[in-house]
Backbone as CSV, one residue per row, in Angstrom:
resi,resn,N_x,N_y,N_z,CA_x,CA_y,CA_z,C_x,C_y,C_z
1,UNK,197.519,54.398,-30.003,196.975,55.652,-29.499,198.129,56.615,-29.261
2,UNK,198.027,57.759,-29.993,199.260,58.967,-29.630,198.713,59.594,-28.766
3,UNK,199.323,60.239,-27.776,199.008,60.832,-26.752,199.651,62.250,-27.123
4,UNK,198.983,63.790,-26.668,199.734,64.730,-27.070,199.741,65.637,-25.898
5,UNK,201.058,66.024,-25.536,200.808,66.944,-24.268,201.009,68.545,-24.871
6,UNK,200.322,69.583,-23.727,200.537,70.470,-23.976,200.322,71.555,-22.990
7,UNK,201.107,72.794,-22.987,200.898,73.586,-21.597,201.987,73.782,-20.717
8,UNK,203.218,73.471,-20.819,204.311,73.638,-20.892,204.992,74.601,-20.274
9,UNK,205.983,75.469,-19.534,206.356,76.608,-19.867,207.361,76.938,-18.366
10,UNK,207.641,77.966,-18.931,208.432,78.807,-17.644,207.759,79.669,-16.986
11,UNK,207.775,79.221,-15.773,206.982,80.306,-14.216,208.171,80.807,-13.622
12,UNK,207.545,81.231,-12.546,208.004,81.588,-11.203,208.073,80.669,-10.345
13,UNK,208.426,80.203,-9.028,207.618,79.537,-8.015,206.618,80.270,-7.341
14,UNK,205.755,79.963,-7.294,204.537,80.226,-6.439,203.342,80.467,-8.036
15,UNK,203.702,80.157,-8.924,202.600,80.681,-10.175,202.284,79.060,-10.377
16,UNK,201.033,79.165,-11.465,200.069,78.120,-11.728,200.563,77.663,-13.312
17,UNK,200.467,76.409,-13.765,200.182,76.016,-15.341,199.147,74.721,-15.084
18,UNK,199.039,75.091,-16.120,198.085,73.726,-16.512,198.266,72.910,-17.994
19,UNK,198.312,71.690,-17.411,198.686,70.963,-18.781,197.633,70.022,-19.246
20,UNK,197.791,70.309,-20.737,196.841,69.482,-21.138,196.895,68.151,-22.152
21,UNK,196.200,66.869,-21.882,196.637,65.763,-22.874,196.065,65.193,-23.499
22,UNK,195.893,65.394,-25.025,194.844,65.097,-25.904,195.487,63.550,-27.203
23,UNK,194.290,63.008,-27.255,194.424,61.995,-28.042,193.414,62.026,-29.495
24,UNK,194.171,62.516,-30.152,193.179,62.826,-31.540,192.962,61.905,-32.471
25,UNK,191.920,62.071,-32.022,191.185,60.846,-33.240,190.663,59.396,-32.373
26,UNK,190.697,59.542,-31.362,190.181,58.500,-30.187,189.732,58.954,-29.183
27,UNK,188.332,58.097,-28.929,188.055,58.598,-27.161,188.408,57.593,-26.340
28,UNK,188.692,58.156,-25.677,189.582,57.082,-24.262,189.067,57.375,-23.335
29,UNK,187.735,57.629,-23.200,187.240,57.794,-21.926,186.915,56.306,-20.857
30,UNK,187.137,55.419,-21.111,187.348,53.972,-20.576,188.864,53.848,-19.868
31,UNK,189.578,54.597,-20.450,191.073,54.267,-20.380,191.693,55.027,-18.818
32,UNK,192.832,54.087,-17.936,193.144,54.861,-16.618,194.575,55.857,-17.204
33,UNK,194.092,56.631,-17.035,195.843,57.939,-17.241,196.174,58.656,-16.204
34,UNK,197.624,58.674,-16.430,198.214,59.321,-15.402,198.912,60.482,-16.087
35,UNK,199.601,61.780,-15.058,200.878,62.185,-15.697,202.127,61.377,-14.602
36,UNK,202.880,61.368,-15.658,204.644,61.258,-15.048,204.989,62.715,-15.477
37,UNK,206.101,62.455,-14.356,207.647,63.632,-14.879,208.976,63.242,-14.534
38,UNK,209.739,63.549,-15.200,211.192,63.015,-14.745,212.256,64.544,-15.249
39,UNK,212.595,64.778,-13.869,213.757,66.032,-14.228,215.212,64.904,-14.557
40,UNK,216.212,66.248,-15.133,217.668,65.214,-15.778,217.866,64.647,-14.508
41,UNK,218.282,63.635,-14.856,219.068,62.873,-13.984,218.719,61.329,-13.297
42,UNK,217.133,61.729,-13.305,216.149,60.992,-12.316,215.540,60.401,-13.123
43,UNK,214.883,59.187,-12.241,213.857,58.349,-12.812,212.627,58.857,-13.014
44,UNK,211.468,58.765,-13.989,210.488,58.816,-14.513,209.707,58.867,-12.890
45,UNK,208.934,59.876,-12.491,208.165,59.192,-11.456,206.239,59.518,-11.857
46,UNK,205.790,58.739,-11.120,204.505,59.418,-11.074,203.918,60.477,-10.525
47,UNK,203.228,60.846,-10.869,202.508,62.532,-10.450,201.395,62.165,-9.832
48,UNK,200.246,62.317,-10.540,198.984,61.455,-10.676,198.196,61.154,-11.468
49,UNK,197.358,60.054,-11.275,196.407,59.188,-11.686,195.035,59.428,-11.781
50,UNK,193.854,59.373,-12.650,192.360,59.096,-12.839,191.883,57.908,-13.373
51,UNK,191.273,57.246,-13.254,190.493,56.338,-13.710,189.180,56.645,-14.450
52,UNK,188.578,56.019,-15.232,187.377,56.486,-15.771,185.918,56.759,-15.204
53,UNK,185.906,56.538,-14.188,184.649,57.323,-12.708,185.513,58.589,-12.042
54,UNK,186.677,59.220,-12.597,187.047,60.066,-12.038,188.044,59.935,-10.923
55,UNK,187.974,58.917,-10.238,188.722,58.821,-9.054,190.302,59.201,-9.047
56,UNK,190.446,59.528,-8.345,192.168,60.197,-8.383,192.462,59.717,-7.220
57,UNK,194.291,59.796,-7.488,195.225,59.856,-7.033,196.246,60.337,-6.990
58,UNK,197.539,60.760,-6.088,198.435,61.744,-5.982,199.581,61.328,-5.248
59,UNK,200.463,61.612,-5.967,201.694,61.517,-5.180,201.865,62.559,-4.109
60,UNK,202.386,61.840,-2.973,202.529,62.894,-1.626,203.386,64.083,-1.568
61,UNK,204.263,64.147,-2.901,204.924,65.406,-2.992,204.153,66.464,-3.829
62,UNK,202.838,66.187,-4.482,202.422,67.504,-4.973,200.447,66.935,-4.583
63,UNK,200.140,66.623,-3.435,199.221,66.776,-3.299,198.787,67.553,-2.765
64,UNK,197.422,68.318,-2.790,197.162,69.744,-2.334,197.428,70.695,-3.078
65,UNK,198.340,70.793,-4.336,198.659,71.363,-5.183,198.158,71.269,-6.260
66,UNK,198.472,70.190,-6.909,197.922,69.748,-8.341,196.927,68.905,-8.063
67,UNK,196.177,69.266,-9.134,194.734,68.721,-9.588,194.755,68.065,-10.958
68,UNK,194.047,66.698,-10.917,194.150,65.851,-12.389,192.654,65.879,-12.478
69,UNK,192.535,66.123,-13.903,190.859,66.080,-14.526,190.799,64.938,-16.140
70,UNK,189.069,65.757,-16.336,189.494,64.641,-17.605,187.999,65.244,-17.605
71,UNK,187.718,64.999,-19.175,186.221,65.269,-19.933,186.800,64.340,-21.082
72,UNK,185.453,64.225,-22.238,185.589,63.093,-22.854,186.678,63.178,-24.321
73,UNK,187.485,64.259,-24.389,188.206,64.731,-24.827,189.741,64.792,-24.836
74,UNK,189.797,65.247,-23.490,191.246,65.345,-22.798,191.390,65.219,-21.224
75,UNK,192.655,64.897,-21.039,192.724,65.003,-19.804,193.975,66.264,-19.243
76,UNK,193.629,66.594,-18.320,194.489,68.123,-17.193,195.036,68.022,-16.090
77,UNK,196.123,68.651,-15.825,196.667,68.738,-15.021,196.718,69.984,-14.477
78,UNK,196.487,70.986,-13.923,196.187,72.242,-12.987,197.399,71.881,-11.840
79,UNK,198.573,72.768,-12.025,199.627,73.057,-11.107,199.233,74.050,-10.706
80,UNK,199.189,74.204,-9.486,199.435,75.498,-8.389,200.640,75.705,-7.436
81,UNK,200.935,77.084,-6.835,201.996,77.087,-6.121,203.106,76.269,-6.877
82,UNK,203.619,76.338,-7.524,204.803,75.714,-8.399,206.100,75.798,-7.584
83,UNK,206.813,74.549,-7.283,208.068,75.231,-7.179,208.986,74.676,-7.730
84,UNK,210.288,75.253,-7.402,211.726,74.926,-8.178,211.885,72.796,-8.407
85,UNK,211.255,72.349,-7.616,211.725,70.953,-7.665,210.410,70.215,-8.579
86,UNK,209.907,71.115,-9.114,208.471,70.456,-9.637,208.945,70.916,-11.069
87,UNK,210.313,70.845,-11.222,210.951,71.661,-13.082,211.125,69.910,-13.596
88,UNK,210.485,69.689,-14.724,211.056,68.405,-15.006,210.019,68.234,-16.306
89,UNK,210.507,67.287,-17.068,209.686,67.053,-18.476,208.331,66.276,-18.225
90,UNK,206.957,66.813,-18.386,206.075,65.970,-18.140,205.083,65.608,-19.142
91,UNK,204.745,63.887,-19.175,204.124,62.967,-19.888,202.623,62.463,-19.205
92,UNK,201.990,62.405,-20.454,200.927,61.458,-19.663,200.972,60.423,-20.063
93,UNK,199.989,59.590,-19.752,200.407,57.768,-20.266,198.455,57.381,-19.961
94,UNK,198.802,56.604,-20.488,197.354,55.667,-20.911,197.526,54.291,-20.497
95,UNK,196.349,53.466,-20.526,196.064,52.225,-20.513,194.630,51.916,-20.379
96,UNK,194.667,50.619,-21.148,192.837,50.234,-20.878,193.079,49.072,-19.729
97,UNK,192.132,49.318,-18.764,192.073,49.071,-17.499,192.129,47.425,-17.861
98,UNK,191.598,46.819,-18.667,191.693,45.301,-19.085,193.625,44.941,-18.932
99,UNK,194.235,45.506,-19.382,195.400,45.363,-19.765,195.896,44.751,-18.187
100,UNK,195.676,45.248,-17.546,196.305,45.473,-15.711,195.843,44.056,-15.621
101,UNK,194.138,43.986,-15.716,193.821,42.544,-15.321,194.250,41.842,-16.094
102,UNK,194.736,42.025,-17.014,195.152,40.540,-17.792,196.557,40.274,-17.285
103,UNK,197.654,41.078,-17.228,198.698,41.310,-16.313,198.456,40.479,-15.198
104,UNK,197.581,40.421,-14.526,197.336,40.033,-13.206,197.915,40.974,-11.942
105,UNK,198.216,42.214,-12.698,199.040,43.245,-11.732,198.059,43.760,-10.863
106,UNK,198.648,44.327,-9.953,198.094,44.744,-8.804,197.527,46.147,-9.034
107,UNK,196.623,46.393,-8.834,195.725,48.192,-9.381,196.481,49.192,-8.637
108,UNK,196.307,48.792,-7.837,196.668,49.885,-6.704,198.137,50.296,-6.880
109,UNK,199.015,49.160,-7.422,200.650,49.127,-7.727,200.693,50.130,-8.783
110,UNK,199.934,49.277,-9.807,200.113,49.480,-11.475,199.881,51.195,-11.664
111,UNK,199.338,51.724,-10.911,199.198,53.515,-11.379,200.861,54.158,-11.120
112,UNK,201.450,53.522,-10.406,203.006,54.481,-10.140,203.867,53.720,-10.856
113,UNK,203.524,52.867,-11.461,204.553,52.167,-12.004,204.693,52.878,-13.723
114,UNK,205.901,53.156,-14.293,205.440,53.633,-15.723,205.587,52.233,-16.531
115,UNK,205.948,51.126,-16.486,205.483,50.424,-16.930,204.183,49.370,-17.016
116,UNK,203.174,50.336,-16.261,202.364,49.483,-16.429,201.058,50.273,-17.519
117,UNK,202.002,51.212,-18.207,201.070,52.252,-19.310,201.460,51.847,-20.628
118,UNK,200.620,51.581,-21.448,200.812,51.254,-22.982,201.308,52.384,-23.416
119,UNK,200.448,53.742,-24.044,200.531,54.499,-24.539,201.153,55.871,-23.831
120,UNK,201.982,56.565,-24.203,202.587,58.017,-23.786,202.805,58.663,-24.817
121,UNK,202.833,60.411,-24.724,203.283,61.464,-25.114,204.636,61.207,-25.063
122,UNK,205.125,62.821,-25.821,206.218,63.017,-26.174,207.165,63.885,-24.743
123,UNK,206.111,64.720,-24.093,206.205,64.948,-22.930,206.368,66.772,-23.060
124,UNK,206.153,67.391,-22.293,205.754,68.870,-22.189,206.951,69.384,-21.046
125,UNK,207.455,70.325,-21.554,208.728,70.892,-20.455,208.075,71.908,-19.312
126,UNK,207.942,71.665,-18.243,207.706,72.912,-17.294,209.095,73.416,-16.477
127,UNK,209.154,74.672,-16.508,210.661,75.321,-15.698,210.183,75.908,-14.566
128,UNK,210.398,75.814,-13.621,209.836,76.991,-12.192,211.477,77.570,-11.640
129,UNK,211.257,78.689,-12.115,212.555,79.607,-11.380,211.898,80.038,-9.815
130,UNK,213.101,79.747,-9.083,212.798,80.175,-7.257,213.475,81.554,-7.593
């Protein structure tokens, strides 16, 4: 499964993007995705997570801010209030929820972890100038 991101770009801080991550030629609406981002220097981290009933999750540094979606198509990311520390290359990632249980990994673990995603993008650049 290729994953394709898109939506990308240079703001301001305090302006909105939204990114979007499409898989062509497959529906993955079964499948749990997240976005990551990793600015230079740093490790890959997680952003957030949906599962296929929708349910989300968020990392405590951009919750209240960003919003993760999904229709049977693609899945979104809706940044608001942007700021300077939220500049970093961002990916989404996939997995079919079987994979975790066969792992025997822990659910609740396995969404922040980037290894616990089969499939990723190439990854989408966002810049926020302060």
């Amino acid at each position: 499964v290729q994953l394709v991101e898109s939506g990308g770009g240079s703001v301001q801080a305090g302006e909105s993007l939204r990114l979007s991550c499409a898989a062509p030629g497959y529906t993955y609406f079964s499948y749990n995705m997240a976005w990551f981002r990793q600015a230079p220097g740093k490790e890959r981290e997680a952003v957030a997570g949906i599962d296929s009933d929708g349910d989300t999750r968020y990392a405590v540094s951009v919750k209240g801010r960003f919003t993760i979606s999904r229709d049977s198509k693609k899945m979104y990311l809706q940044m608001d209030s942007l700021k300077s520390e939220d500049s970093a290359m961002y990916f989404c990632a996939a997995v079919e929820p079987m994979t975790w249980t066969l792992r025997g990994t822990d659910f609740a673990d396995s969404w922040w972890r980037s290894g616990g995603y089969s499939y990723w993008g190439q990854g989408t650049r966002v810049v926020v100038s302060s």
